[in-house]
C-alpha positions as CSV (number, residue, x, y, z in Angstrom):
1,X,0.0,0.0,0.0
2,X,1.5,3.2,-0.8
3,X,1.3,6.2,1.6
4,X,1.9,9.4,0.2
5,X,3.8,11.8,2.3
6,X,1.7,15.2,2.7
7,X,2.8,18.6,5.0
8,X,-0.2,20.0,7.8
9,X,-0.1,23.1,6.2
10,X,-1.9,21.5,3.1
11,X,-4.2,20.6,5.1
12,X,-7.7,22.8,5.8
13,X,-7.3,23.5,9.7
14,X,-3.1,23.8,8.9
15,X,-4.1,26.5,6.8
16,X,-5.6,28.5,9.1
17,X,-3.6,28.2,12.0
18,X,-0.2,28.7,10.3
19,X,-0.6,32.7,10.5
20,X,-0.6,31.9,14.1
21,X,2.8,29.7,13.7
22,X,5.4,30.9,16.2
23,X,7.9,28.3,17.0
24,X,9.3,29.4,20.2
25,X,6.3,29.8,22.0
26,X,5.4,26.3,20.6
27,X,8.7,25.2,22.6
28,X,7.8,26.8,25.4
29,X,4.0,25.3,25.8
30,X,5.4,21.7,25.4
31,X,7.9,22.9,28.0
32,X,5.3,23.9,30.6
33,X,3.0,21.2,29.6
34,X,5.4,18.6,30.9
35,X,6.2,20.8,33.6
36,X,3.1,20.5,35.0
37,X,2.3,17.0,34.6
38,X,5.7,15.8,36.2
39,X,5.1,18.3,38.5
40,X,1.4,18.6,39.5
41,X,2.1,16.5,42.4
42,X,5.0,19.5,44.1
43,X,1.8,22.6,42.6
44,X,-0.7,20.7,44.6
45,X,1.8,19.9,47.9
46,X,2.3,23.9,47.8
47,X,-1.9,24.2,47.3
48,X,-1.8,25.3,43.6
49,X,-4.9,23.4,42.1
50,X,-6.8,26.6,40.6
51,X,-8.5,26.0,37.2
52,X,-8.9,22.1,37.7
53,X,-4.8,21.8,37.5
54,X,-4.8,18.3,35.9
55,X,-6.8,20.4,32.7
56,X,-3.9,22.5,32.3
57,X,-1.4,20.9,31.1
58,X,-3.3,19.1,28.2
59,X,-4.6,22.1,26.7
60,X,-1.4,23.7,26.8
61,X,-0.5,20.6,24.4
62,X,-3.4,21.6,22.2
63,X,-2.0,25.4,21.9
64,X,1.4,24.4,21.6
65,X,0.2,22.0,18.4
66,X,-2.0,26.0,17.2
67,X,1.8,27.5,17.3
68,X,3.4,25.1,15.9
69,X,4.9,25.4,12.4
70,X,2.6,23.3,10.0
71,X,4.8,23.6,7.5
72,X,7.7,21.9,9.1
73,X,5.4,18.3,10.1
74,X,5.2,16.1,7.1
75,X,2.5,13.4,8.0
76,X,4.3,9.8,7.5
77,X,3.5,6.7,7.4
78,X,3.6,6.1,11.2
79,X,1.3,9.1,11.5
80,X,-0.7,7.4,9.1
81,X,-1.7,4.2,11.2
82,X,-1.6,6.4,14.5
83,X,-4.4,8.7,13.1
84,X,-6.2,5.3,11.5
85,X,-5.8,4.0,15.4
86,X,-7.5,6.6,16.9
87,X,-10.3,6.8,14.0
88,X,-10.5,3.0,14.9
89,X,-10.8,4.0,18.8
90,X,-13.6,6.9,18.0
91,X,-15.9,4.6,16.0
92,X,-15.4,1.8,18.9
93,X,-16.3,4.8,21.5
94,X,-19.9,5.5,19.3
95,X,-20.7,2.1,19.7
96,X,-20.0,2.3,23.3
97,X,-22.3,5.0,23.4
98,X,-24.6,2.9,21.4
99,X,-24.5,0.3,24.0
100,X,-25.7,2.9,26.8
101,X,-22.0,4.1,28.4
102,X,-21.4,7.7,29.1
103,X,-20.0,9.7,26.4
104,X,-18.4,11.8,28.6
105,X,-16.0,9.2,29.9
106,X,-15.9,7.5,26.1
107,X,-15.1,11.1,24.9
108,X,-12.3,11.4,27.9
109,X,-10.8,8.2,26.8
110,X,-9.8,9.1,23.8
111,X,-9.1,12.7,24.4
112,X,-6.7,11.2,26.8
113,X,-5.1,8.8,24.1
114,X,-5.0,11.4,21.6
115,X,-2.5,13.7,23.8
116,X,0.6,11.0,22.3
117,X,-0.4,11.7,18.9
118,X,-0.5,16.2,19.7
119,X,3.0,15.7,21.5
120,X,4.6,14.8,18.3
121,X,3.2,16.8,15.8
122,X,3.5,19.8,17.9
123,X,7.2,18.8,18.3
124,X,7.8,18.2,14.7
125,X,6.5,22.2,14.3
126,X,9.8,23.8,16.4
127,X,12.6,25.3,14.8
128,X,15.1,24.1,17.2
129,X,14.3,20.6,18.5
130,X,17.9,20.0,19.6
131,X,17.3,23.0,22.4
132,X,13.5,21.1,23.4
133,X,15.3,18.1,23.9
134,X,18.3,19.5,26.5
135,X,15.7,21.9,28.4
136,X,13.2,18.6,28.8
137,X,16.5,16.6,30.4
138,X,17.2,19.6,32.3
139,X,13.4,19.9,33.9
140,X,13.9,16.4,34.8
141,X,16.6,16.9,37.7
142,X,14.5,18.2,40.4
143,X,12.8,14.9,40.2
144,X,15.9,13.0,40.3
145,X,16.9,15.1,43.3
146,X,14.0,14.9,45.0
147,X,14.2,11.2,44.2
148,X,17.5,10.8,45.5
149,X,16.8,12.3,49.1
150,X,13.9,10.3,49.2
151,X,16.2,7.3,49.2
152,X,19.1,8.7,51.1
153,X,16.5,10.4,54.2
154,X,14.6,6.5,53.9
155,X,11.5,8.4,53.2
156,X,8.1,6.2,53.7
157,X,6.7,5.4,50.9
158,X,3.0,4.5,50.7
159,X,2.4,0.9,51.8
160,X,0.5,0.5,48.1
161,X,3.5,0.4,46.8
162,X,5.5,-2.0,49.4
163,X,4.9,-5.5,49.7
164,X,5.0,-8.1,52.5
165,X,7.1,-10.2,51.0
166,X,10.0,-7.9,50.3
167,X,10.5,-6.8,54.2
168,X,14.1,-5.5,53.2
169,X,12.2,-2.6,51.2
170,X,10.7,-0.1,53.2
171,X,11.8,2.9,50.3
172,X,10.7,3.4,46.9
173,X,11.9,6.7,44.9
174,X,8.7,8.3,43.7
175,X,9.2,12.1,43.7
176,X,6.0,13.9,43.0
177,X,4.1,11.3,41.2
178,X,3.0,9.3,44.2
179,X,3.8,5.9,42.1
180,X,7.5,5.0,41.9
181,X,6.4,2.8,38.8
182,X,5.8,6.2,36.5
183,X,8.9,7.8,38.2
184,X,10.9,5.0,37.3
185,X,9.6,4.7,33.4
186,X,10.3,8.6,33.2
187,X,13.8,8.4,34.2
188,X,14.5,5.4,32.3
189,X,14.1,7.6,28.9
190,X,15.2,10.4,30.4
191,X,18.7,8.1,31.2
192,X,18.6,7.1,27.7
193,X,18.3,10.5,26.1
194,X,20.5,12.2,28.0
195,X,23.2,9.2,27.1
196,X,22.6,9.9,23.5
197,X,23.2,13.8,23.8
198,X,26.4,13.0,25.8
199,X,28.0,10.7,23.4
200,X,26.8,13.2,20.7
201,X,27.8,16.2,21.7
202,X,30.3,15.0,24.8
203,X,28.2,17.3,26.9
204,X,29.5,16.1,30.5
205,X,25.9,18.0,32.5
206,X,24.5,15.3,30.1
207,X,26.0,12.5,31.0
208,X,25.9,13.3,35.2
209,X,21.8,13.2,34.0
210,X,22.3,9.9,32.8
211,X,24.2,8.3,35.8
212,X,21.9,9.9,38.1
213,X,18.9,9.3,36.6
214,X,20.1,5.8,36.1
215,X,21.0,5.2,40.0
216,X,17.1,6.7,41.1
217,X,15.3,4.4,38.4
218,X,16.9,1.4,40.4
219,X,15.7,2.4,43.8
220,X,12.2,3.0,42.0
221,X,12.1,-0.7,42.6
222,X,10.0,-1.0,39.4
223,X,10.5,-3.7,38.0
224,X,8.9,-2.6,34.8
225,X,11.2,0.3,34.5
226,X,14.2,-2.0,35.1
227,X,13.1,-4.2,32.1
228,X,12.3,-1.1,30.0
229,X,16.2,0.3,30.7
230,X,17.8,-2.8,30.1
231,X,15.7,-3.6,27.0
232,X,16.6,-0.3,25.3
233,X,19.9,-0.4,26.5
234,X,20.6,-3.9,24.6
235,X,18.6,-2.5,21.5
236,X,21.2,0.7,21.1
237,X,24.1,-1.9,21.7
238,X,22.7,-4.5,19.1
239,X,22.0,-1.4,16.4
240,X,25.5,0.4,17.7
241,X,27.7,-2.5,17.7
242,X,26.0,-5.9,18.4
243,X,29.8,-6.8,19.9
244,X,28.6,-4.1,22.8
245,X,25.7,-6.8,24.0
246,X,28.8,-9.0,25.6
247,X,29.5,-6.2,27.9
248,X,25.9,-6.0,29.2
249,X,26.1,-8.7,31.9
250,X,28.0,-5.6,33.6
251,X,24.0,-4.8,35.1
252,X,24.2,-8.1,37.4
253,X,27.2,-5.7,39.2
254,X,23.4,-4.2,40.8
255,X,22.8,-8.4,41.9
256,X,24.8,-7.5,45.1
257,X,22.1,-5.7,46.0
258,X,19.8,-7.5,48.8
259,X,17.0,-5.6,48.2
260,X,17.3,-5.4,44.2
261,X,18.0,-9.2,44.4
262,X,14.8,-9.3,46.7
263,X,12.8,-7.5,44.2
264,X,13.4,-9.7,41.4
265,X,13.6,-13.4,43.2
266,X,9.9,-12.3,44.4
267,X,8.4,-12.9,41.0
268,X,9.8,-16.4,40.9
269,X,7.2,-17.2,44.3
270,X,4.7,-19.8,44.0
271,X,3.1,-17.1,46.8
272,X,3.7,-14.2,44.1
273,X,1.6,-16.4,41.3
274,X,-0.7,-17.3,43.7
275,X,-1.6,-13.7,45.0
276,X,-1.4,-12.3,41.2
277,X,-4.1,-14.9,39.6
278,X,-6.5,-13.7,42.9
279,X,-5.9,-9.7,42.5
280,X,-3.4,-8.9,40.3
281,X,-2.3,-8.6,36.9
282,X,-2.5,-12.3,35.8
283,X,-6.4,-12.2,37.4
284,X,-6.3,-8.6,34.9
285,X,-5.4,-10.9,32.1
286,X,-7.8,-13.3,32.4
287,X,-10.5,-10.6,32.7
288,X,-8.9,-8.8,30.0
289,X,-9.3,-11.8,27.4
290,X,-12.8,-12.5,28.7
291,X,-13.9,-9.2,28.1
292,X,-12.5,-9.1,24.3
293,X,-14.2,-12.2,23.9
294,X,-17.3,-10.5,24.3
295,X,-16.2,-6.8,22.0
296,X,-13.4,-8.7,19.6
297,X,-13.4,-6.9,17.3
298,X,-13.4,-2.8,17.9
299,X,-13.6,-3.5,21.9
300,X,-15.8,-2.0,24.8
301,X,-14.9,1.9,24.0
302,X,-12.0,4.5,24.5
303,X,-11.5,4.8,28.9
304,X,-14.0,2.2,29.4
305,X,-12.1,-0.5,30.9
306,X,-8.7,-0.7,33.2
307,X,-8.3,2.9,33.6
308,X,-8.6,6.0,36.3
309,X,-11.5,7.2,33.8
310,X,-13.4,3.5,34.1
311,X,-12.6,4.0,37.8
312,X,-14.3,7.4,38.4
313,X,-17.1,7.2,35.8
314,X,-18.0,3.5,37.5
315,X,-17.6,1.7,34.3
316,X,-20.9,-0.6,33.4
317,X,-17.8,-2.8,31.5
318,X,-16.7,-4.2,34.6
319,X,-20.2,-6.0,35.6
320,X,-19.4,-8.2,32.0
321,X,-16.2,-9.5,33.8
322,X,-15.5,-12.9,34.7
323,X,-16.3,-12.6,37.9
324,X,-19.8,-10.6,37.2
325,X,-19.5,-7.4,38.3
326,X,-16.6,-8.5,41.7
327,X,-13.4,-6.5,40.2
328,X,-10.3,-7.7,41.9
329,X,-7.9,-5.2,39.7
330,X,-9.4,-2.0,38.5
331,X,-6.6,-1.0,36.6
332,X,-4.9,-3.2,34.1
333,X,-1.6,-2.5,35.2
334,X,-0.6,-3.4,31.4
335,X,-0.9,-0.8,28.4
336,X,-1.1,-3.5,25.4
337,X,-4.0,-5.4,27.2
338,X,-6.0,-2.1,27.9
339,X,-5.6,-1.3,24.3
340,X,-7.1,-4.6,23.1
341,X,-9.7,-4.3,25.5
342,X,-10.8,-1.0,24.5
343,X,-10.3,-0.8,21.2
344,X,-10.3,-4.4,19.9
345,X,-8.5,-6.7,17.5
346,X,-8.1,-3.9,14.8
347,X,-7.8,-1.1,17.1
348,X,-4.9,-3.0,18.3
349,X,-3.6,-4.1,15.0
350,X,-3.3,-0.2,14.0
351,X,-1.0,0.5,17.1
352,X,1.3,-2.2,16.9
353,X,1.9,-1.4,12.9
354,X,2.7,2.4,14.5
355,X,5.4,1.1,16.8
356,X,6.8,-1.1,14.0
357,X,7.1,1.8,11.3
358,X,8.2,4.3,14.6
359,X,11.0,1.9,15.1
360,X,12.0,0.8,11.6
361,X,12.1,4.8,11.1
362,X,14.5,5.5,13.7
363,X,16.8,2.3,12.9
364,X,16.9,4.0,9.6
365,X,17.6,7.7,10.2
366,X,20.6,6.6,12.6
367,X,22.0,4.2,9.8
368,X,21.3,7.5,7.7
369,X,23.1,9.8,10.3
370,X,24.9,7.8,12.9
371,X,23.4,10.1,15.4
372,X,23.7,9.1,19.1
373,X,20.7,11.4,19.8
374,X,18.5,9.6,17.6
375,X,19.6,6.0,19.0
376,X,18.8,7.6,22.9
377,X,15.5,8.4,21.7
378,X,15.2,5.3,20.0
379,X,16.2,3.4,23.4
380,X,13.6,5.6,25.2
381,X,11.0,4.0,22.5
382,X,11.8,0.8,23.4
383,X,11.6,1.6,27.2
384,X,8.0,3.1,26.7
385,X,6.7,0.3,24.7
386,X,8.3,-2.4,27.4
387,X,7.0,-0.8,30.3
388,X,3.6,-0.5,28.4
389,X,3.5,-4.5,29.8
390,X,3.5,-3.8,33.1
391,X,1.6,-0.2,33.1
392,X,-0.7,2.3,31.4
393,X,2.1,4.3,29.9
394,X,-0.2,6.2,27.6
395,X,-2.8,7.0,30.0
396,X,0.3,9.1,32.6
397,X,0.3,12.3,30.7
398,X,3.7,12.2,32.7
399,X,4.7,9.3,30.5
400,X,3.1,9.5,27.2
401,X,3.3,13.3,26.4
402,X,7.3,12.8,27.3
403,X,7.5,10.3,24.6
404,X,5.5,11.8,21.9
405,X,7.8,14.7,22.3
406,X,10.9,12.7,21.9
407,X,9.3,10.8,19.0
408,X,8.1,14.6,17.4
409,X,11.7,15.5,18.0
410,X,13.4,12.7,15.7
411,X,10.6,13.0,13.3
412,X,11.9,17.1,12.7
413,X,13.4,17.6,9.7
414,X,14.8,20.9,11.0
415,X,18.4,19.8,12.3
C-alpha cells in the first residue's frame, strides 16, 4: 500500500492556523506542559490546584500544536496508522455509546489517548528541537533530586506500593508522582536520552543526568522500568555495535544488591503467582481476554475499561467481567491489554503497525546519520513500549506526552 507523504499546512485546519505559527512559544508550551504534569504532584503539595490543574497541562498541548509550524510536520506513514488508530478508537467509542455508556467518559478516553499523537506533531513544528530536547533533560533533575533524598533520608513510601514479601524494602523513589512505577519509566528515557546527547555532543551536564537518573530508576524498585532500561539499553548496543551486548552482563554488578535481588527473586514465588491470579495482573489478564471475547473486534470503548477514567465514571464494563460485576484489579496494570480491551483486534492491529514503522524509522535515520541522539531516543522508545506491559504508559500524561515529544523531536526535519 502506498502512503503518500503530505505537510499540515496543506491541510484545511493547517491553513488557518499557520498565521498563528510561532515556534518558540510552541517550545515553550510543550515545556510547561510537561512541567506540569511531572510536577502537579509539588503545585498541589504547595496548594496550587486553581482552574482544575490536571486540565492545564493538556490544553497547553493543544496550543502548543495552534503555534506550531505546519509547515515543518510532514505526515508519514507512522502518522498514518496512528491517526487510523484513533479513528478505529472513535468509532469503537460511538458504539459504546450505542450500547448505553457515558460519552463523557468514552469522549475522555480518547481525548486522553489522543494527547501522544498532539505531542509529536507539535514537536515536529519547532525550529530548534535539539534545544527542546536538552531543556526537557534539564526539567527532569528536580525529580531525580527529589528522588535521590527520598532514598538517602529513607523516606516512607506508601504501603501501596510495598509489599509483604519484600520486608528488606521499606523505600521506593517516587518524587512527585505518588507511584515510583511512572517515576521510574520517566527516568529510564530520560537516562537514555541524555546518554545519546552525551555521546553526541560530549556534553559532560549530560552524562551526570544519565548516571543519576540511572542510579534513582533502580531504587524505584519497578520492575517494569528495570526491564524497560535494560531492554533499550541492549537495543542501542545490538543497532551500535551488536559486539557491545557482551558487555551487558556488567547490570548483574546491581545483583549485590539485597534488596534489588529481593525484588526480582519475588516474582519467581509460588506465593507471588498465587496472589497475582487472585488480584493482580494475571487475574487482569484473564479478565482482559474475557472481556474481548465479548467486543473482539473494535472492543468496549476508549476509557472504558482498566483505567482512572473506568474508575471514576463507574464503568458498566466491569459488571461483564469474569467474575460478574466482583473487580479484583481496576486497573490493568498493562498498556497493550487495555488497548485490546478497549479498542479491539483492529484497534490494536493499527497501534502495533505504528510502533513497528516508529522503530524501523528510527533504525533507519541513525543508519542514515549515525546520530547518538536519535539511538537515545530510540532506546527511550523501546523503554516506553516495554513498560507499556506492566503499566498504562499512555494514559500518565507524565509518560506518554514525554515520549511523543521525543518521537516529534526525531521525526523534525529541521536539524
Amino acid at each position: 500500500m502506498q502512503i503518500k507523504d503530505s505537510v499540515l499546512s496543506e491541510s484545511f485546519l493547517g491553513r488557518l492556523t499557520q498565521r498563528v505559527s510561532i515556534s518558540v512559544v510552541c517550545e515553550c508550551l510543550l515545556l510547561l506542559s510537561v512541567a506540569l504534569f511531572w510536577y502537579e504532584g509539588f503545585l498541589r503539595g504547595v496548594g496550587i490546584s486553581f482552574l482544575g490543574v490536571a486540565m492545564i497541562p493538556s490544553i497547553l498541548l493543544l496550543l502548543a500544536l495552534v503555534f506550531a509550524d505546519k509547515s515543518k510536520i510532514r505526515i508519514l506513514r507512522p502518522h498514518i496508522y496512528l491517526i487510523i488508530f484513533f479513528a478505529v478508537a472513535l468509532f469503537s467509542g460511538v458504539l459504546a455509546a450505542g450500547r448505553g455508556i457515558s460519552a463523557v467518559l468514552i469522549f475522555s478516553g480518547w481525548i486522553l489517548f489522543a494527547q501522544f499523537l498532539i505531542a509529536i506533531l507539535a514537536a515536529q513544528g519547532i525550529s530548534k528541537p535539539r534545544r527542546l530536547l536538552k531543556n526537557l533533560v534539564y526539567l527532569s533533575i528536580p525529580m531525580i533530586v527529589v528522588g535521590a533524598y527520598q532514598v538517602i533520608s529513607q523516606q516512607a513510601t506508601s504501603k501501596l506500593w510495598l509489599s509483604a514479601a519484600e520486608k528488606g524494602i521499606t523505600t521506593r523513589a517516587f518524587a512527585f508522582f505518588g507511584s515510583p512505577n511512572v517515576l521510574g519509566a520517566v527516568l529510564a528515557m530520560v537516562a537514555l536520552v541524555s546518554a545519546g546527547i552525551y555521546f553526541s555532543e560530549k556534553n559532560n551536564y549530560m552524562a551526570i543526568v544519565s548516571i543519576f537518573a540511572t542510579i534513582v530508576t533502580i531504587f524505584t524498585f519497578s520492575r517494569s522500568a528495570w526491564l524497560g532500561l535494560a531492554a533499550g539499553v541492549l537495543v542501542i548496543l545490538i543497532i551500535k555495535n551488536w559486539k557491545l551486548v557482551l558487555l551487558s552482563p556488567v547490570a548483574l554488578l546491581t545483583l549485590f544488591s539485597s534488596q534489588v535481588r529481593t525484588r526480582i527473586l519475588t516474582v519467581f514465588t509460588p506465593s507471588y503467582w498465587f496472589d497475582s491470579s487472585l488480584d493482580g495482573r494475571l487475574w487482569s489478564v484473564n479478565n482482559g481476554l474475557n472481556l474481548l471475547s465479548k467486543y473482539p473486534l473494535f472492543g468496549t470503548g476508549p476509557g472504558t475499561y482498566g483505567g482512572q477514567l473506568a474508575l471514576n465514571y463507574a464503568s458498566p464494563v466491569y459488571l461483564q467481567g469474569i467474575q460478574n460485576g466482583y473487580v479484583a484489579l481496576y486497573f490493568t496494570d498493562n498498556q497493550w491489554l487495555q488497548l485490546i480491551v478497549q479498542t479491539g483486534i483492529i484497534g490494536i492491529i493499527f497501534f502495533i503497525l505504528f510502533c513497528v514503522q516508529m522503530f524501523y524509522r528510527l533504525v533507519s535515520k541513525y543508519n542514515g546519520h549515525r546520530d547518538m541522539v536519535t539511538l537515545g531516543i530510540l532506546g527511550g522508545f523501546v523503554a516506553f513500549l516495554t513498560a507499556g506491559f506492566f503499566g498504562n504508559v499512555l494514559e500518565f500524561g507524565a509518560i506518554s506526552v514525554f515520549m511523543g515529544i521525543l518521537l516529534g523531536i526525531s521525526l523534525n526535519e529541521t536539524e
